[in-house]
N, C-alpha and C positions, 0 to 999 in steps of 0.2 A: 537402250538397256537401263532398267533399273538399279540404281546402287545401293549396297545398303550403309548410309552416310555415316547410322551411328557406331556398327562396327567400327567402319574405318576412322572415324572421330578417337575411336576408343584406344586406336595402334598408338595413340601420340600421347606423352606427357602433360596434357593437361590439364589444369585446376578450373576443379568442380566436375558436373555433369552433361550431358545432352539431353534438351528438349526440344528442339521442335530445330528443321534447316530450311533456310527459303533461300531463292537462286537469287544473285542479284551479281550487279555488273554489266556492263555494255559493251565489253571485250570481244574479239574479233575470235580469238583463238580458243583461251581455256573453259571449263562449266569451273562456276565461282558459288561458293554457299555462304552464307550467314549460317554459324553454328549458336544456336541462341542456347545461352549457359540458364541450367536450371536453379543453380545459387545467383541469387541477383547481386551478391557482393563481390562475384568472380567476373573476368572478362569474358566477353563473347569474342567466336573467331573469325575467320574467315579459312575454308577448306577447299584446295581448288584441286581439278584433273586436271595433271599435267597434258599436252597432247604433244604425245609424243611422238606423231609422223612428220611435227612441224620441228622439234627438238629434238632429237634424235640421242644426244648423250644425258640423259636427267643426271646420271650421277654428278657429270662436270657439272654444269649448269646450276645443278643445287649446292656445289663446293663454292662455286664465286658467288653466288647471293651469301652463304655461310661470312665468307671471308670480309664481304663488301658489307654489310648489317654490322657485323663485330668491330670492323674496322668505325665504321660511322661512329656508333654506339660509343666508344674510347673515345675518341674526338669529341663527343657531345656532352662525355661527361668530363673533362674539362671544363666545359662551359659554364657559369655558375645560373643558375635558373632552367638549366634544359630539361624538359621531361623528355625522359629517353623511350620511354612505350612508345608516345605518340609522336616524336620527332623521328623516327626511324623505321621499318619494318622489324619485326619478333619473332624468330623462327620457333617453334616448338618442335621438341624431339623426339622422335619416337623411344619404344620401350628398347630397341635396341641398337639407340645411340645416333644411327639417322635422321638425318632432316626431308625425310624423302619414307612413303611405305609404297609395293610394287602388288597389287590385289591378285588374284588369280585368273582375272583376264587380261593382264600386263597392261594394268592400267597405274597409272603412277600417280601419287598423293602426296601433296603436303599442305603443312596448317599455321597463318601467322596468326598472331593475336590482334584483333577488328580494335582500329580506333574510332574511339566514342567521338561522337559530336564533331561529327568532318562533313565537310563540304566538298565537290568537285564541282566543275563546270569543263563543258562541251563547245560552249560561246562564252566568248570573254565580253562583259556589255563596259568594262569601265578601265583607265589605264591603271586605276593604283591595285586590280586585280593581275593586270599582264604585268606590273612593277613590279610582284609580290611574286607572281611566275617565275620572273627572271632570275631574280632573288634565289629562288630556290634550285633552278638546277646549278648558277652558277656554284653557290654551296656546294652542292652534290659534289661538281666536279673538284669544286678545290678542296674537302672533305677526302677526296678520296687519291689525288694527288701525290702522296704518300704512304697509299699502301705497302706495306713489304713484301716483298718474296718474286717467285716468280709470275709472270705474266698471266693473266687472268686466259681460261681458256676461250675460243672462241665459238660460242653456242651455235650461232647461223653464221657457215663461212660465206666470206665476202658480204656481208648484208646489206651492207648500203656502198660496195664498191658498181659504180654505176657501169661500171667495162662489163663486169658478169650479169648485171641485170641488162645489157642490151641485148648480150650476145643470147642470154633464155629468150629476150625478146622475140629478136629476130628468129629465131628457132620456131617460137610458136605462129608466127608466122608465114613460114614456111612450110608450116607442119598444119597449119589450121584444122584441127581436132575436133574442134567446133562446128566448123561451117561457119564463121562466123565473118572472115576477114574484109571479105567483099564490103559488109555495110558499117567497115568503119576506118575506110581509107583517110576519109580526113582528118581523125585520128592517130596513125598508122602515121603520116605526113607530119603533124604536129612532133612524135616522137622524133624523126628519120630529121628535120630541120633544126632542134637544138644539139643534135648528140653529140660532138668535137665538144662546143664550149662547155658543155656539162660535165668534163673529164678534166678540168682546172684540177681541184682539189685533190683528186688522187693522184694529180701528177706533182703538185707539188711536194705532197706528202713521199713520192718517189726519191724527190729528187733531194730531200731532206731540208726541206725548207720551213716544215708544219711536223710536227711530231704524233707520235700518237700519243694516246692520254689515254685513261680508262674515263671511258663516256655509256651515258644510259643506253642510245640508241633508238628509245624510242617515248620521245620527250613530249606526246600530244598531250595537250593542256591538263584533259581528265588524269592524266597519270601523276599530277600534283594536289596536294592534300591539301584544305584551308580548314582553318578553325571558325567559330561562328564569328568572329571578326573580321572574316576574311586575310589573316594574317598567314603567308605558307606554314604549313607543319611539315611536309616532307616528301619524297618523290618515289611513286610505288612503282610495281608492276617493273621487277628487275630481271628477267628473263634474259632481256641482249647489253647486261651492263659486260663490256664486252674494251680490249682495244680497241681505239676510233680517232677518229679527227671531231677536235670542237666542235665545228662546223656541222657536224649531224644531229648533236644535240642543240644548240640554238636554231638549227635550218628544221627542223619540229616542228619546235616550239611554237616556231613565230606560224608556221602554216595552221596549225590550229588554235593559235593564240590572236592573231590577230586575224583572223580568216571571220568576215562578221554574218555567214553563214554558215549551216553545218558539214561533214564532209562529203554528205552526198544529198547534198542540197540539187532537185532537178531543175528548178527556174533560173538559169545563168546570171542573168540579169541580178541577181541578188547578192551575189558573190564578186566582194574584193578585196583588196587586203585594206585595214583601217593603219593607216601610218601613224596614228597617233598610239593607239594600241601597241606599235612596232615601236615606236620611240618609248613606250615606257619598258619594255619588256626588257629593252634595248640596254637601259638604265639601269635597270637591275639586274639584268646580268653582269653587267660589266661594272657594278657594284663590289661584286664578290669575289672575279674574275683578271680584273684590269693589272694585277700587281701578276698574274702568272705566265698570259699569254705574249708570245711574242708578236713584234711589228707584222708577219705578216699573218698570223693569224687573224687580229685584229682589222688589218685590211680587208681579210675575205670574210668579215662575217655580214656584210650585205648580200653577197653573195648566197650564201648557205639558205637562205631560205627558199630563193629559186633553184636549186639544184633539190633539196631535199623534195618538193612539192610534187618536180619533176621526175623524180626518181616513185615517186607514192600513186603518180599518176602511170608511170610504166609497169608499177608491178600491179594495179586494177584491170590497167588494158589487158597486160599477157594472163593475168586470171581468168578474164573473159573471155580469151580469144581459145583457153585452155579446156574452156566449161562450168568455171567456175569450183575450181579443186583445193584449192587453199584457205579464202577467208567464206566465214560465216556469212552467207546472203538471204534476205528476206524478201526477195524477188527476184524473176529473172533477170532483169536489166539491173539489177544491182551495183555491180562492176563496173559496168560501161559508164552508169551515170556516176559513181563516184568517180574515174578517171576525166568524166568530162568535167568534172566539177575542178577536180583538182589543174586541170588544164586552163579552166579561167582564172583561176586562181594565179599558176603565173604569167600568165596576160597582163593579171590587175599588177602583181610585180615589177616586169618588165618595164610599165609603162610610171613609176614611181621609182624605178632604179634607182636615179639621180639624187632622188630625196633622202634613201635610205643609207646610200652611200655618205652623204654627207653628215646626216644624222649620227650613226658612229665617228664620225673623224671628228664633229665637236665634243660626243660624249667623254672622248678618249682623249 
């Protein structure tokens, strides 16, 4: 379906005009545009569809990115030298008051303001970039630390509670909707052998050992902002900034931050974690971090990146095994090869534990 961009451009408060929108992003979930501003002294935007079969409450959803921006944005101006445009996300509001417009095929919109002269990256090639990674979400979280009021709502229940993604698991399993299950038992096997030890983290967080925080949730490298320096500017794409455990946002991080191929890379052989990579990320997070979290948060953050990888590789398998109903795929085998990918990934983990575990306990 065609939309018509610049109406909808036009629902929202913005300065200047609209000229021309071109799609850009490599996002899984939403369509993302470049609003290019016809005054060239006004900012261009960025205007995305919400999808709202994956979000389900936009209202909420768009009240904690509100709360979580305005909060950063006070903290930032604090700071002396911070440019608050492009150290933060920009909501603009529509004409009636909303950060959100709802079109007449219940399609849902909103519009931040495009930082100029940013960089991302997909593959991290050097550590003073994973440094600079680290850096930045641990900001984020300690930034946001302090939010007031009540509890941020939660966008996608359970999201990264790995009990509810087994149990969809096995479901689709059982259900194979597909056809699929037969030719990917070994697969199917590699899930069914980690699953007890990958339920650490939420049980300690039961047992009130780890607390929750307000964390991004989905912390892959591209979702952080560099300047042409290379220096972090800020952490986008806040959909599931959401209750969490530290541990989801550094266990991300490092899967696509040190992962030194891409996430659905199909030559295995190419795919493993870089430790060095890990060790800087490592550093800068706990740069920003070190004064908040407790002992044993800090003991499980070697851990976190083998659970999160794990968990990213469960919910490709059960896409696959489903039909492929959830993420964006540009092939059949889309799914499968990203879950395989993400499976050697904690192979390459596993077999570097030792390192990574000790690498924290000196940084700390």
């Amino acid at each position: 379906m065609k939309h018509d961009l610049k109406e909808i451009f036009n629902s929202f408060c913005a300065e200047g005009s609209f000229s021309a929108a071109v799609t850009c992003g490599s996002g899984h979930i939403h369509d993302t545009y470049r609003i290019i501003n016809a005054e060239k002294d006004k900012d261009d935007y960025i205007l995305q569809r919400i999808n709202n079969n994956i979000f389900k409450k936009v209202p909420e959803l768009q009240q904690n990115i509100e709360r979580v921006t305005q909060h950063i944005q006070v903290r930032l101006s604090q700071i002396p030298g911070s440019d608050i445009k492009r150290e933060s996300l920009t909501l603009i509001r529509t004409k009636n008051g909303r950060s959100w417009i709802k079109d007449e095929n219940n399609n849902y919109w909103r519009l931040f303001i495009y930082i100029t002269d940013h960089r991302s990256y997909d593959i991290v090639d050097s550590p003073s970039k994973a440094y600079e990674g680290g850096r930045a979400i641990g900001r984020f979280q300690t930034m946001l630390a302090d939010l007031p009021g009540e509890p941020l709502h939660e966008t996608i229940p359970f999201f990264h509670h790995i009990g509810k993604r087994l149990d969809t698991f096995l479901n689709s399993v059982r259900t194979d909707r597909a056809g699929r299950v037969a030719s990917v038992s070994e697969e199917i096997d590699f899930v069914l052998k980690r699953a007890e030890e990958m339920k650490v983290i939420i049980s300690l967080g039961d047992e009130g050992k780890i607390p929750l925080r307000i964390t991004h949730n989905d912390t892959k490298f591209n979702n952080i902002l560099f300047d042409k320096d290379d220096k972090a500017l800020c952490v986008i794409d806040l959909d599931t900034v959401m209750p969490g455990y530290v541990h989801y946002d550094f266990g991300d991080a490092i899967r696509t931050a040190a992962n030194v191929a891409s996430e659905d890379e199909t030559d295995l052989s190419r795919i493993s974690m870089n430790i060095e990579l890990y060790k800087a990320f490592s550093q800068g997070y706990l740069s920003e971090t070190i004064g908040t979290l407790n002992d044993v948060e800090k003991e499980y953050l070697a851990f976190a990146p083998k659970l999160i990888t794990y968990i990213m590789a469960v919910r490709f398998l059960t896409d696959y095994l489903d039909g492929d109903i959830y993420y964006k795929i540009r092939h059949p085998n889309h799914n499968i090869d990203r879950a395989r990918a993400q499976m050697k990934l904690v192979k390459s983990m596993e077999e570097q534990y030792d390192e990574m575990q000790k690498i924290i306990r000196n940084t700390i």
